[in-house]
N, C-alpha and C positions, 0 to 999 in steps of 0.2 A: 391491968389496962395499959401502961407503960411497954409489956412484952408484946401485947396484939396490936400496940401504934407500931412497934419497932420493925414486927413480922410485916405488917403490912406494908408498909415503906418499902421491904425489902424486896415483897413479891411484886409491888410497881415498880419498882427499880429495877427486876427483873425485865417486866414487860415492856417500860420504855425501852430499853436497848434495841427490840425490833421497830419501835415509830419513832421514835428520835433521832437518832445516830448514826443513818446508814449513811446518809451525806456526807458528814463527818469523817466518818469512816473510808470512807472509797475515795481519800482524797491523796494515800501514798502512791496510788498506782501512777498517776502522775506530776506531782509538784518536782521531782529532784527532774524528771523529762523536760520540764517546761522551763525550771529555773535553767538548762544548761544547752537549750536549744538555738541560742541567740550567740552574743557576742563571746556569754562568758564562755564557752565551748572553749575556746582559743587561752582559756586561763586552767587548764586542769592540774592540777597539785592538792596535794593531802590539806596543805591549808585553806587553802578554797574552798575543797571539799566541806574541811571542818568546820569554818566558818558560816557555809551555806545551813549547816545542820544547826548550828549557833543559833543562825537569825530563825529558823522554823522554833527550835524548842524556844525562845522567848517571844517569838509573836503566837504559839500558843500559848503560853502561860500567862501572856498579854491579854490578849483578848479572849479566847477561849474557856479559860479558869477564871481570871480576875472579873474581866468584865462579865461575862455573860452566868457563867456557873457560881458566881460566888453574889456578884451586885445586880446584875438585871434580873435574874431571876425571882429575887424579892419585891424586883417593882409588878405586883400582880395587881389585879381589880377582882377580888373574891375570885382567886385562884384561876381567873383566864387572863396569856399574858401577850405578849404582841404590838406593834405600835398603835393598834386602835384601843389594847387599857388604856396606855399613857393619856392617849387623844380624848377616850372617854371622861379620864379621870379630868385631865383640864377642863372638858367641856363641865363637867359637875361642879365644881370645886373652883375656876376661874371665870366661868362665864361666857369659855371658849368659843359657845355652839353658836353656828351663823343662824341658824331655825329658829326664829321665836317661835316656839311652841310648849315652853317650859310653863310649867305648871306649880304651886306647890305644894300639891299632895304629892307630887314624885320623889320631895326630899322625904318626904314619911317612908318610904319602901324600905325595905331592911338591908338592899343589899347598894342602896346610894350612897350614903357614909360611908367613908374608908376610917376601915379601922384605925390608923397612924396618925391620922390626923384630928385630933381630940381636941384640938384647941377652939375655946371658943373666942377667943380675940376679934378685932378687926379685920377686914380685911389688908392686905398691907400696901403698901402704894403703888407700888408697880402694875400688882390685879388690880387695882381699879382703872390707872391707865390704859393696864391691856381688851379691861372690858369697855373702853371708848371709841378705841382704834380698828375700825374694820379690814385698814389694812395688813394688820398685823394676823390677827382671825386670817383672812386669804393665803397668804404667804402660810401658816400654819399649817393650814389645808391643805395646800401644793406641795409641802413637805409631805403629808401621809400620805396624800397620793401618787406622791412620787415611788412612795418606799413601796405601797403596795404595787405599783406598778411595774417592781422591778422583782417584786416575789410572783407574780404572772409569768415576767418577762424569765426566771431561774425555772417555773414550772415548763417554758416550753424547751431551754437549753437542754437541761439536765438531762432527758428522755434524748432529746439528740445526740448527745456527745453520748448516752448509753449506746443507742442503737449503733454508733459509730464504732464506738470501741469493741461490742461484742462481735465484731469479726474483722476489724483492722490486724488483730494478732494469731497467728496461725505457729504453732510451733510443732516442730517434727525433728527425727531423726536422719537425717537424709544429709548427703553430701550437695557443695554450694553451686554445682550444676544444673542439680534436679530443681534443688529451691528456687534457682532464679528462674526456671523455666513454670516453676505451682506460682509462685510471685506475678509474671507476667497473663497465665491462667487466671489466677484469683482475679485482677485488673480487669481485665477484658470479662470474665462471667459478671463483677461487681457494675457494670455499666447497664448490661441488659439486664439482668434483674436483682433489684437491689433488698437484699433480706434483709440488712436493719429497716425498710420501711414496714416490710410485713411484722417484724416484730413490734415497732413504734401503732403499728395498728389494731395489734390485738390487743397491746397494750392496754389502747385508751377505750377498746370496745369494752372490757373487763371492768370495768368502772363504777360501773352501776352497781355492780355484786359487792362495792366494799369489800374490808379487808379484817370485819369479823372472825368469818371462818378460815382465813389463814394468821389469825394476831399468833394462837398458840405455837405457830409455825417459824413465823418472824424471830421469833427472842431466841428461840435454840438458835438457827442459820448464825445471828448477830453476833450473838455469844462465841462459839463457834469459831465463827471470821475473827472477832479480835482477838480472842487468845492462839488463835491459829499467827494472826502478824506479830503478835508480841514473841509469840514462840520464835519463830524465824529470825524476828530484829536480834532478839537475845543471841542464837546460834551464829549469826553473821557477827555480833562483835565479837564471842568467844576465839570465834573463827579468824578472822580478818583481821581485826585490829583492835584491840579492845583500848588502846590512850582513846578512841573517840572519845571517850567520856570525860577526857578533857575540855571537849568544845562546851561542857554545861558551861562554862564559862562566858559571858559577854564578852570577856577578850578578845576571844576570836571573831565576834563580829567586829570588831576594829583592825581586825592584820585580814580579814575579808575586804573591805575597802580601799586599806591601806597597798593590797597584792593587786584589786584589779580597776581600783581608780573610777572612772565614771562608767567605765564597762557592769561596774557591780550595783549602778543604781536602777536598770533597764530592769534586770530581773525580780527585783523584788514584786515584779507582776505573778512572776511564778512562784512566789514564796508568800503570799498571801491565800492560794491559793488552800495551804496545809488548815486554813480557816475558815473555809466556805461551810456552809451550813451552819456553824453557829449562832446567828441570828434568827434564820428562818427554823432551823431545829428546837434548839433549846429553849428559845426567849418566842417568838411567836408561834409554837405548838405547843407550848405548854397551856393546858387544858385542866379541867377541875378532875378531871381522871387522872389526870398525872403530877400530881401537885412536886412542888417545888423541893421538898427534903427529899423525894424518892429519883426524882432529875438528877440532882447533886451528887448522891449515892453514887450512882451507877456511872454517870460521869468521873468522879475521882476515882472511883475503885475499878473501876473495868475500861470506861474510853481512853480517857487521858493516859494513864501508866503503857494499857495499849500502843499508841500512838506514838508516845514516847519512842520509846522500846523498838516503833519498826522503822521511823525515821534514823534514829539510833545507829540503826543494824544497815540499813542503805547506803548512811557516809560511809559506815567501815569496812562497809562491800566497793564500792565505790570509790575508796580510798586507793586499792589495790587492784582496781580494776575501770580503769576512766573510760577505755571501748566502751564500757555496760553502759554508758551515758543516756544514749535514746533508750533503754528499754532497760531501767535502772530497778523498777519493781519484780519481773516479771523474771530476769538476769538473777535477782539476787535471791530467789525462793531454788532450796535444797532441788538440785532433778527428782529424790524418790516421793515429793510432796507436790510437785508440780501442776496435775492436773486434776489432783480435789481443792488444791487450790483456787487456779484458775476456775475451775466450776463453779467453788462460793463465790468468786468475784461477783462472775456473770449475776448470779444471784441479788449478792448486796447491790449491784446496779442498777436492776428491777429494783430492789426495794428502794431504793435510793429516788429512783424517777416517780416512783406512786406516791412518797411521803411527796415530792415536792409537786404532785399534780394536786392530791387531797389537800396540799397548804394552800394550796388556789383558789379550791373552792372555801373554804374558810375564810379567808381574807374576803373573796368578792362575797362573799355572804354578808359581811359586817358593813362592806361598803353599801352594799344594796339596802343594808337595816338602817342607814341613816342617810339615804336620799341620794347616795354619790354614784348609783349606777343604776341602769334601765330595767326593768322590772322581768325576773328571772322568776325560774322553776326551781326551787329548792325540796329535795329531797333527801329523807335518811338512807343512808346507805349502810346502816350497821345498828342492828336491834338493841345491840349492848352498849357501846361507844356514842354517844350525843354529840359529840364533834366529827363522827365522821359523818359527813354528808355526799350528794351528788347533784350536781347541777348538767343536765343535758346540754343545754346552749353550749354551756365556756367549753364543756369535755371535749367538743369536735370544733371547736371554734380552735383551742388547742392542740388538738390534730393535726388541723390543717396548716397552723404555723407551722409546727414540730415536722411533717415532710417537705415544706416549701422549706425550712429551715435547711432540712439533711440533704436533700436533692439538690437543691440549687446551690447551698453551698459547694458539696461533692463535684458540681459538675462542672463551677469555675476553678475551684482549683485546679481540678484538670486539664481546662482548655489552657490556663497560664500555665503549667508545666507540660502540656503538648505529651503526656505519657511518656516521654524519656527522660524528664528529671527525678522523676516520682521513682520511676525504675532503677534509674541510676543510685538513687538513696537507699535505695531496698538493699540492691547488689552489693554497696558497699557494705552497709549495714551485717548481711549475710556473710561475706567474705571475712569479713572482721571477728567475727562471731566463733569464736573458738573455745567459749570455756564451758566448763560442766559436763563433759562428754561429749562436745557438737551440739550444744544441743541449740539449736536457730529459732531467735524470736524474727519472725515479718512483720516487718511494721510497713506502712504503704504513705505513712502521712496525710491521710484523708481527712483527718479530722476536724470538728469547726473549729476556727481560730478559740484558742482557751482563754482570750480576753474578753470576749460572752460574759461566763461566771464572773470573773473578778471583776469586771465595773459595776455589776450588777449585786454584786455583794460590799463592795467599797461602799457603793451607794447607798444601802441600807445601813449599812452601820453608822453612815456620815450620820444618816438622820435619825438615828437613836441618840445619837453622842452628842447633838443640837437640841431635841426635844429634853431629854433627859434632867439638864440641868434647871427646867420650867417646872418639872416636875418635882424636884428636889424642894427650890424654893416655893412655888407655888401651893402643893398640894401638901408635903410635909414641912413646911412651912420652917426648914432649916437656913442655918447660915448663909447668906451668899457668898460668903469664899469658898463653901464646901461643893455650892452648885459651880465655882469658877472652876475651882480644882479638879473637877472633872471632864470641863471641857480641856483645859490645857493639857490634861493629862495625855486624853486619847486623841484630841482636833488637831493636831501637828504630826502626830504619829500618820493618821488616816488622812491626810492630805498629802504626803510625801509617798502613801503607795496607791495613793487614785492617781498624781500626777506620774508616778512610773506606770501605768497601768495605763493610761493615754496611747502610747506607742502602738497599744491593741488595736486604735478606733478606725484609722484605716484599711487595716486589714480585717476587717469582719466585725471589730467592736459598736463599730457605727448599727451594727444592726439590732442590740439590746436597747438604744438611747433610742433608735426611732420607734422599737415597738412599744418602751416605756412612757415615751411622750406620745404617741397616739393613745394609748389608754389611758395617761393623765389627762388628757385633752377632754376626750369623752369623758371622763368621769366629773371633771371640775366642769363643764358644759350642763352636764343631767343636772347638776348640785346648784350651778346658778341657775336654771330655768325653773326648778322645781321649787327655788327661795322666792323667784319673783310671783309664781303663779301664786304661792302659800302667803304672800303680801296684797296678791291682788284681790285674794279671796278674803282677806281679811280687813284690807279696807270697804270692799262692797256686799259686807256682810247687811243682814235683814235689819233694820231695826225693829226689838221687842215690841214696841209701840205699838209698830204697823201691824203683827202679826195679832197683840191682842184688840187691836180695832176690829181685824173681822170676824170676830167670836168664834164660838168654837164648833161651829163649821168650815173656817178658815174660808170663806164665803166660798164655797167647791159643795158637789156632794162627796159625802163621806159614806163609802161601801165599806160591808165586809174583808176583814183582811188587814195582815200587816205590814206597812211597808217600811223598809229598812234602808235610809239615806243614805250614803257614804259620802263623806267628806271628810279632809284634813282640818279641818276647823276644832278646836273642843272646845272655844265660846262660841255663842252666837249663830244665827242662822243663814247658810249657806246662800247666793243670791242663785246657786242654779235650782235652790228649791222654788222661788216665785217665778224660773222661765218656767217651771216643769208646770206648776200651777195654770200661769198663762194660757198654757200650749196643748193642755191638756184640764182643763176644770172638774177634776174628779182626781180625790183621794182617797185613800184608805179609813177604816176602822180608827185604827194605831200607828201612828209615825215613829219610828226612833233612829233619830240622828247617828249612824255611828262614826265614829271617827279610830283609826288604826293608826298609833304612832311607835315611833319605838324611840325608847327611856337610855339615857347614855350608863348604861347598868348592863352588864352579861346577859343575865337571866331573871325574870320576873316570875316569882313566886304565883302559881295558881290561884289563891288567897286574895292575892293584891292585885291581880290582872285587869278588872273587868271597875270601873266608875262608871256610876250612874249619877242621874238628876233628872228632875222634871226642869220640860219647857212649859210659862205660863203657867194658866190655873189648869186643874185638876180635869175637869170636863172637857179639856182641849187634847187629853190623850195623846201629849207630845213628850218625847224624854230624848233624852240622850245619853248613850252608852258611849267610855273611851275604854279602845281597848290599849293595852300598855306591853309591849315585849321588848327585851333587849336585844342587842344588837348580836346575841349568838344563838337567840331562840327561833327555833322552828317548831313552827306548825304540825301539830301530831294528828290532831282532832278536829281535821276541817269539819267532818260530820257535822259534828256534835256543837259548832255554833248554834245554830237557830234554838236547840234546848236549852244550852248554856245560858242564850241571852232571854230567855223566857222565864227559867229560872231565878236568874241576875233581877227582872223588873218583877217580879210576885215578890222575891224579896222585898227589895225596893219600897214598893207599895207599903209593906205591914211595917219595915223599919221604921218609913216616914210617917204610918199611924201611930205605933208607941212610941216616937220620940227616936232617935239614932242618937243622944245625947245620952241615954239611960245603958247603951251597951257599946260594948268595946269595939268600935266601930271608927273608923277615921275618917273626916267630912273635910272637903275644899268647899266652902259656902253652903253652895245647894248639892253639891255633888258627894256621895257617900261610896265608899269602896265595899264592893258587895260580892261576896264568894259566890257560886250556883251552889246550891246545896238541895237536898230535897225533902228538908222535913221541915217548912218553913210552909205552910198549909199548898201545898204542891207534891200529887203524885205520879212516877212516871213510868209508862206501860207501852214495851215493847209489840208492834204490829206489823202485820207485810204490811207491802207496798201496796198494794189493792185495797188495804183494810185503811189506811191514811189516805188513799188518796179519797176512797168516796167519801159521804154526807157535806156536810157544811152548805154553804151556798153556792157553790158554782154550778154552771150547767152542764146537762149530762155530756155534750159535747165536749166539752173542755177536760171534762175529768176523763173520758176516753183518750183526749189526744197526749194529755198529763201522763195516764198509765202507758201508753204507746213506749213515750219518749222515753222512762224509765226503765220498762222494759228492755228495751234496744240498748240503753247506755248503763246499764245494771253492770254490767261486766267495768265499764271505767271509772262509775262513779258511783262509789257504795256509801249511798247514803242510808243513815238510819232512822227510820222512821217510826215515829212517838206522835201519843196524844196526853194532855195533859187532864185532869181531872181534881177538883177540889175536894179536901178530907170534909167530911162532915161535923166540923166543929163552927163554935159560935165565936160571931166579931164585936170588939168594942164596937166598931164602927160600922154602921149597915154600908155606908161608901166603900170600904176595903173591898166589903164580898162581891160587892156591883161590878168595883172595878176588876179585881183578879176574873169574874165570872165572862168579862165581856174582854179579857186579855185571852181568857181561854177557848171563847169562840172565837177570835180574831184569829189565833193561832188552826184550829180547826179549818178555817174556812181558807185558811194559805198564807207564803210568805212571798212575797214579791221584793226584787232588790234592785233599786235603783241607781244606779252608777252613771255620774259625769265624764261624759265624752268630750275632751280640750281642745280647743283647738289654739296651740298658742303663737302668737306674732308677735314681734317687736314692733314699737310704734313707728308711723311711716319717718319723724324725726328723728330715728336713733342713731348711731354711726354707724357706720358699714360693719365695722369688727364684730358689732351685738345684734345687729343684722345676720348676718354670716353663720352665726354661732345659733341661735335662737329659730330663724328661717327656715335655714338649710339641715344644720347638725342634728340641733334637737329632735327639730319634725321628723326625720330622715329615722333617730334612733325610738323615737315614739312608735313612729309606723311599724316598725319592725321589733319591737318589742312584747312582750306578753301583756296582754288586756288584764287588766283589775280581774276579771271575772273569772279569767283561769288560772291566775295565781290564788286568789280564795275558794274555787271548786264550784263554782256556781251553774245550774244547768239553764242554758238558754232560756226554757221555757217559765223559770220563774225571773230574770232579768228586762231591766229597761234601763235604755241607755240613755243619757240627756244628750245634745251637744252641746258645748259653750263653748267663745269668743273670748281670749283671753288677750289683749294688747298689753304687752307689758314693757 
C-alpha cells in the first residue's frame, strides 16, 4: 500500500508540472530584463550582477519554498486550497460568514470538520469578539475580494504580456543594416495588423474544449522546458563564471545595496517578479486532484533546482556580458539550442495564460457559490478533471479586457515615443549585439508595463500573509506568538517590495488597481444587496399560524400537479408565496419549498445533499427540500432534479412513518437528511418524451403545446424523462401509501416551478452612497445577469415567475 501511495504521488507530481508551474516557470525570460531596465542599468558590475542573483535565490527560497511549498500548502479544506479555504474555514470554525443562513445539520456533514482542529474547548476570546463585530466580517471580506480580484485582474495580464512577447522578439542571422531595416518593417506591419491579438483570440475561443485532452501533452512540454533551462543555467556557469555560486550567499545582497544605494531599492519590482505565480499556482490551484505531497514533490525535485540553476547560469552569463542586459534570457541560450528553445517558450506562454484564464473561472466560481457575484453559467470543461470548468460570460468578458489591454496599451506607447525612440532602442540594441556568432535578438519594447503582474501578485500575497495568521489562531487554535511570527516574518518583507513596485502605478500599474477595484466593487455590491434581500425575506417570512388557519386547502383550489417554490429561506414560509396566492387563488396538488444554498465546505457529499421536512400537518402536502453544495461543486445532473427530489420525499414519507430515530439517519428537528435512492417502495422507468408527456390531467392542448416545445428545444435541453410507479408491497400505515400514491400522480400529471422575480430598492430615506449602489449598480448587474431558471435548466413552459418589491 505504502509503494501504490508513493507511485501515485509521483505520477501526480508528474502531471502537475503541466497545470501548475508554467507561471512559475516563464518567469526567467524576463526578471534579470526588468530588474536592469531602470536606473540600475547605469550600475553594471559582477557584483551587482551577483547580488541581483542573491536577492532572486532568497526571495525564492523565501516565498516560493518556505512559504507557499512547504507552509501554505498544508493550510487546505479537504484537499482544495486558495484564499477562499482559509475564508471558508474561518467562516465554519469562527463564525466569519455575513449570511445567516447557517444551520446545524451542516456541522453534521463529513467534510465541515477540519481535521487539525480536534479540540473540543471553548471558544477563545478573540472568536467571540470577532463574531460580534460586523465590521471586522466586512473588512475580511474586502480582503478576499480584493485577492480574488486580482487573480481576474493576472487572468487578463498574463495572456497580454503572452500575446506581446510572442512576437516583440525576432532573431536572425543577418547583418545590423538589414535588421534595422526588418525592425522598422516589423513596426510599421505591427500597427496594421496586430497578430498577438489574433492569437489572444483564438486563445480565449478554445476555452470551452478544456484542457483534458491536451493534460498528457502539458507535463512532457513542462518537464521538457525545465530541464531544458536547468540545462542551459548549468552550461552558462561551467562556461562563464562558475564563483556565481558564491552569490548563494545573503552577502551579496548587502555589497548589492551597499554598490548601488537607493538606485538598488527601485528594482526589486523586477526581482519579485522571479515569484509571480506562486500563490495563484501552487497555493490556489491546488485541487483534491492534485493533493499537496504530489505539489511538493515536483516542486523541490524538478521546479525549484530548475530555477535555481537558470537564474544561476544568467548572472554568470551576464556577469561577462552586461550588453546582453535587455535580452538577458534569450542572449544567454547556446546558438545550436536556440530555436527549440524559443519554441518551448512560445509554448510554456500558452500554457501559462490558460492556467491563469482557468484560475479565473475557479475563483469566480467560489465567489458566485457564496453570494459575491451575479449569477453565471458554469460549465465542466473537462470529463476527468472536476476543477476544470468554463464559464461563457467571464471567458469574453476577459477577452475583451485582454485586447483593450494589448491595443491600447501598444498604441500609447507609441504615440509617446512617436516611432523614433522605439527605433532608436532597437538600433542600438542591434548594433550592440555581437556575441554568439551575430546572432540579433529585436526587441521593440512594446510591452505592458511589467508592473501589471507584480502589484497584482504583491497584492495577493499581502492578503494571504494578513488572513493567515487568523487562521493559525483561530481554526487551529495555536499559539498567538506563532500566528505573530508569521506575520512579522513575511509583512515587512512584502511591504517593502509593494512600495518598490509603486513606481509601476503611473506608468500602466494604475490599470490592474482599477480593474481590481471595479470588480471588488461589484462583487462586495452583489454580496450586500443579496444579504439585505436574504434579511428582508426573513423578517417577512409567513407565520405557521396563518398558514395552518387556512386548512389544508390553504383556502385556494388545489389542482393536480407539483409545484416547486424557490426561495433562499430554509425556515419558515416565504412571503412571495401569499403574493403568488393573492394574485393567483389556485395551487398545486404538492408544494415543496425548495431552498439552494451553498455550505462553506468544497464539496458535498451526494448522501448528505438533499434535507427534507414536512410543512404543518400531513393533509397539507407541504414539505420542504434544502439543497446543500459547496462552494466548488457543480452541477452535473440538472436532469435529474425533479426525480432526485421525488425520490428524496417517498423517502421521506416512509422514514417519517417508521420513526428516522430507529435508522442511521441525521435529523435538524423536523428536517431529516435523505439520499434518492430507489429501493425505498419507489421504482424508476425510463420513457420518451411523448410517452411522459401524455396521460395525467392536462388538456390535450396543452400536452401538444408541451410535446411541441420539447421537441424543438430536445437538441438544448436533454431532459430525462421518468415516471414513477409503486412496488406492490404492504404499509404499516394505509396514510404512507395514500400519500406516496397521490406524490406519484402529482408527479405524472406535471411539475411547475415557481421562481421570484425581485425587484430590489433602497428605501426612499437611505443615503445617497446605498442609493447609488443598490438603485443603480445592483439593478443594472441583476438585469444583465443570468435568470434563476437558466442557471438550474428550467424550460419556460413549466416556469412561473412571481415579481416582488423588495425595499431594503
Amino acid at each position: 500500500m505504502a509503494s501504490d501511495s508513493r507511485c501515485k504521488n509521483v505520477l501526480l507530481a508528474y502531471q502537475s508540472l503541466g497545470i501548475i508551474f508554467a507561471h512559475l516557470s516563464i518567469s526567467p525570460l524576463y526578471v534579470y530584463r526588468v530588474t536592469f531596465s531602470g536606473r540600475l542599468r547605469h550600475h553594471q558590475s559582477e557584483e551587482v550582477i551577483f547580488g541581483a542573483f542573491s536577492l532572486i535565490f532568497w526571495t525564492l527560497a523565501l516565498f516560493s519554498l518556505l512559504k507557499y511549498a512547504v507552509f501554505m500548502l498544508t493550510v487546505d479544506d479537504n484537499g482544495e486550497g486558495g484564499i477562499f479555504a482559509i475564508y471558508s474555514l474561518l467562516c465554519r470554525h469562527a463564525k466569519l460568514s455575513l449570511l445567516p443562513n447557517h444551520q446545524a445539520a451542516d456541522e453534521e456533514l463529513s467534510s465541515y470538520q477540519y481535521p487539525r482542529n480536534c479540540s473540543t474547548r471553548s471558544a477563545p476570546r478573540c472568536k467571540r469578539s470577532t463574531e460580534l463585530l460586523n465590521k471586522r466580517k466586512n473588512f475580511l471580506l474586502l480582503l478576499v475580494l480584493f485577492s480574488t480580484s486580482m487573480v481576474v485582474c493576472v487572468a487578463v495580464l498574463t495572456p497580454a504580456i503572452t500575446g506581446n512577447n510572442l512576437h516583440d522578439r525576432i532573431a536572425m542571422h543577418f547583418n545590423s543594416l538589414l535588421a534595422s531595416v526588418l525592425a522598422f518593417f516589423w513596426l510599421t506591419i505591427g500597427m496594421a495588423f496586430d497578430v498577438s491579438c489574433v492569437l489572444l483570440v483564438c486563445l480565449f475561443v478554445i476555452q470551452h474544449k478544456g484542457i483534458d485532452k491536451a493534460t498528457s501533452m502539458l507535463s512532457p512540454i513542462m518537464t521538457l522546458w525545465l530541464l531544458s533551462i536547468a540545462a542551459i543555467g548549468l552550461h552558462n556557469i561551467l562556461v562563464w563564471n562558475p564563483r556565481v555560486m558564491q552569490a548563494l550567499s545573503p552577502n551579496y545582497i548587502y555589497r548589492f545595496f551597499n554598490s548601488t544605494g537607493k538606485d538598488g531599492l527601485v528594482p526589486l519590482g523586477g526581482i519579485i517578479l522571479c515569484v509571480t505565480g506562486a500563490p495563484d499556482e501552487m497555493f490556489h490551484d491546488l485541487t483534491s486532484e492534485y493533493l499537496f505531497p504530489s505539489t511538493q514533490i515536483a516542486f523541490l525535485c524538478v521546479a525549484y533546482p530548475s530555477l535555481v540553476l537558470q537564474y544561476m547560469g544568467q548572472a554568470a552569463f551576464l556577469s561577462k556580458n552586461f550588453h546582453a542586459l535587455p535580452t538577458s534570457f534569450h542572449a544567454s541560450i547556446p546558438h545550436p539550442v536556440f530555436w527549440p528553445v524559443y519554441l518551448m517558450a512560445i509554448f510554456v506562454a500558452v500554457i501559462s495564460s490558460q492556467s491563469a484564464i482557468s484560475g479565473s473561472f475557479s475563483i469566480i466560481r467560489q465567489t458566485r457559490a457564496l453570494g459575491c457575484f451575479p449569477r453565471i453559467k458554469v460549465l465542466r470543461a473537462s470529463r476527468w478533471i472536476n476543477s476544470q470548468i468554463y464559464i461563457p460570460e467571464l471567458n469574453w468578458f476577459l477577452m475583451v479586457l485582454c485586447l483593450a489591454m494589448t491595443a491600447g496599451f501598444r498604441n500609447m506607447d507609441r504615440i509617446a515615443n512617436a516611432y523614433g525612440d522605439s527605433l532608436n532602442i532597437s538600433s542600438d540594441i542591434i548594433s550592440s549585439s555581437t556575441f554568439s556568432g551575430d546572432l540579433q535578438i529585436l526587441t521593440t519594447f512594446h510591452l505592458l508595463p511589467f508592473g501589471f503582474p507584480v502589484i497584482a501578485w504583491i497584492t495577493q500575497t499581502i492578503v494571504v500573509t494578513l488572513i493567515t495568521p487568523l487562521m493559525i489562531k483561530l481554526v487551529w487554535n495555536k499559539n498567538t506568538m506563532l500566528a505573530i511570527a508569521f506575520f512579522l516574518l513575511y509583512g515587512p518583507i512584502e511591504t517593502i517590495f509593494l512600495v518598490s513596485s509603486c513606481h509601476g502605478i503611473p506608468r500602466g500599474g494604475w490599470a490592474s488597481l482599477l480593474i481590481s477595484g471595479i470588480f471588488t466593487a461589484i462583487m462586495f455590491i452583489w454580496h450586500y444587496a443579496t444579504k439585505k434581500k436574504f434579511l428582508y425575506d426573513q423578517h417577512n417570512k409567513v407565520p405557521m399560524k396563518w398558514i395552518i388557519a387556512l386548512g389544508p386547502s390553504l383556502g385556494v383550489i388545489r389542482v393536480p400537479g407539483i409545484g416547486i417554490f424557490f426561495t433562499e429561506l430554509a425556515t419558515g414560509i416565504p412571503f412571495g408565496f401569499t403574493h403568488f396566492l393573492d394574485n393567483l387563488p389556485v395551487f398545486y396538488q404538492v408544494a415543496v419549498f425548495v431552498c439552494v444554498k451553498t455550505v462553506p465546505v468544497p464539496y458535498v457529499l451526494p448522501k448528505d445533499r438533499y434535507l427534507i421536512s414536512r410543512i404543518g400537518p400531513k393533509s397539507y402536502r407541504l414539505y420542504r427540500c434544502i439543497i446543500r453544495n459547496g462552494y466548488k461543486d457543480v452541477n452535473h445532473k440538472e436532469d435529474d432534479f425533479e426525480s432526485d427530489l421525488i425520490l428524496c420525499l417517498a423517502e421521506f414519507v416512509q422514514l417519517e412513518a417508521e420513526g428516522s430515530g430507529t435508522l442511521d439517519r441525521s435529523t435538524d428537528g423536523r428536517m431529516a437528511v435523505v439520499c434518492p435512492t430507489e429501493n425505498l417502495g419507489m421504482r424508476v422507468e425510463n420513457l420518451d418524451v411523448s410517452a411522459a408527456l401524455g396521460g395525467g390531467t392536462k388538456s390535450t392542448v396543452l400536452q401538444k403545446l408541451q410535446a411541441r416545445y420539447f421537441k424543438e428545444s430536445s437538441q438544448l435541453i436533454h431532459r430525462r424523462s421518468v415516471q414513477f410507479k409503486l412496488h406492490q408491497t404492504m404499509f404499516r400505515d394505509p396514510g404512507v401509501k395514500e400519500e406516496l400514491l397521490e406524490l406519484v400522480e402529482a408527479k405524472r400529471s406535471g411539475m411547475t416551478y415557481i421562481i421570484g422575480h425581485p425587484n430590489v430598492k433602497a428605501k426612499p430615506q437611505s443615503p445617497f452612497l446605498k442609493k447609488f449602489a443598490i438603485d443603480v449598480v445592483y439593478s443594472f448587474l441583476q438585469k444583465n445577469s443570468r435568470s434563476t431558471s437558466v442557471t438550474l435548466s428550467i424550460p419556460q413552459v413549466c416556469l412561473i415567475d412571481v415579481g416582488l418589491n423588495y425595499y431594503v
